[in-house]
C-alpha positions as CSV (number, residue, x, y, z in Angstrom):
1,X,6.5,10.1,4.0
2,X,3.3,8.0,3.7
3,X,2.2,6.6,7.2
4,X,0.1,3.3,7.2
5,X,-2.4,2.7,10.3
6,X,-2.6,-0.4,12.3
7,X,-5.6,-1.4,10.1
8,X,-3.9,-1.4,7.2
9,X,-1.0,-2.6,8.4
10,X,-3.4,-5.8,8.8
11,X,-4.8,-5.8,5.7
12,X,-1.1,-6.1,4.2
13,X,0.1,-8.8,6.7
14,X,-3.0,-11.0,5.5
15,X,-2.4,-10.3,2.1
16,X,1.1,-11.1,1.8
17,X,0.7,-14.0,3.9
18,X,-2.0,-15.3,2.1
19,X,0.0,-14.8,-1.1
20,X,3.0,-16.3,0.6
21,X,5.6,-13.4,0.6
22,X,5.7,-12.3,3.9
23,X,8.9,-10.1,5.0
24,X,10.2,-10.2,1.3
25,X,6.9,-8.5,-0.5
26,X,4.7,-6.3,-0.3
27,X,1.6,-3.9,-1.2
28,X,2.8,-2.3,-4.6
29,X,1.6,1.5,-5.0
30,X,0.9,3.3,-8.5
31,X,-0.5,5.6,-10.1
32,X,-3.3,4.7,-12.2
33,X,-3.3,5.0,-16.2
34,X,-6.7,7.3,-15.5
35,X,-4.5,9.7,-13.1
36,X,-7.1,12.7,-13.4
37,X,-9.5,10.8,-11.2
38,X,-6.6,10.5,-8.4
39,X,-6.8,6.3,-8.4
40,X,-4.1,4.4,-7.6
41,X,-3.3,0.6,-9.3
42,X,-2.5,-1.5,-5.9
43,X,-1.3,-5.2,-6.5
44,X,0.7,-7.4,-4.0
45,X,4.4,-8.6,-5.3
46,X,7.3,-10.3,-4.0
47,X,9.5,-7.3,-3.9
48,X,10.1,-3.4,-4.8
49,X,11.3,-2.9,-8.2
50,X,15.0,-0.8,-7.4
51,X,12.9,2.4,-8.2
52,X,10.2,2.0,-6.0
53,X,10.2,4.3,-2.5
54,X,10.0,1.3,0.4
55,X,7.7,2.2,3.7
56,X,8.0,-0.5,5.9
57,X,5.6,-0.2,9.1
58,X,5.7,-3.0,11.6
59,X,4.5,-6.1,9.4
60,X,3.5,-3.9,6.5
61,X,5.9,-2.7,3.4
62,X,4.6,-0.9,0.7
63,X,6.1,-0.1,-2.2
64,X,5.5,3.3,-3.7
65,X,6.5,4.3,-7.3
66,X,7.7,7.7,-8.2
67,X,4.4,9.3,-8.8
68,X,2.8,7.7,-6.1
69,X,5.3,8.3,-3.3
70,X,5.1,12.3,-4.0
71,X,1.0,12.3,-3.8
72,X,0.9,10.3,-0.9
73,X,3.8,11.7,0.8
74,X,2.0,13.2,3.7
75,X,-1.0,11.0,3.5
76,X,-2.0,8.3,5.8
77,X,-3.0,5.1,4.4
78,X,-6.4,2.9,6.4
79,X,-7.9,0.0,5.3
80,X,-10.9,-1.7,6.1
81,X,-12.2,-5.4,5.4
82,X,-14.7,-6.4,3.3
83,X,-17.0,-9.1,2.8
84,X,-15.3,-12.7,1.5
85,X,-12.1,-11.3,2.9
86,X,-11.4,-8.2,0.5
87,X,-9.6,-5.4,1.6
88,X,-10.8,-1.5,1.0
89,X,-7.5,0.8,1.0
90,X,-8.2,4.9,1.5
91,X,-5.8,7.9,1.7
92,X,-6.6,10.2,4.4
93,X,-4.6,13.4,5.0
94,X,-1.9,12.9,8.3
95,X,-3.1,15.0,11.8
């Protein structure tokens, strides 16, 4: 199961409380239409879709969908701030 580190479990906090769906929403996982590059399509919502694979981590949920949730299954997701209060998600492999 994907693992999210205390930075990103920041990063999601801010960003659902900025977009004002904190304990309901979430950070929405995809896979990207160009999936031979390995990108993802991240968005914040207000709640899984019934398909979606839920990781919940302290203030942090993510919502992975099918695809998504297999790649990243034993991946660790970080996150690192930007400037203007943007967010910089990566995938790292778990220890």
């Amino acid at each position: 199961m994907l693992d999210i580190d205390d930075t990103a479990v920041a990063a999601i906090a801010t960003l659902t409380g900025d977009a004002g769906v904190v304990g309901r929403g979430g950070l929405r996982i995809g896979l990207a239409v160009d999936r031979a590059r390995g990108r993802f399509d991240l968005a914040v919502v207000g709640a899984p879709r019934p398909e979606e694979v839920v990781v919940d981590v302290g203030a942090a949920r993510v919502f992975l969908d099918g695809g998504a949730a297999e790649l990243l299954g034993d991946k660790v997701l970080a996150a690192q701030e930007k400037r203007g209060g943007r967010f910089h998600f990566s995938v790292h492999p778990q220890p």
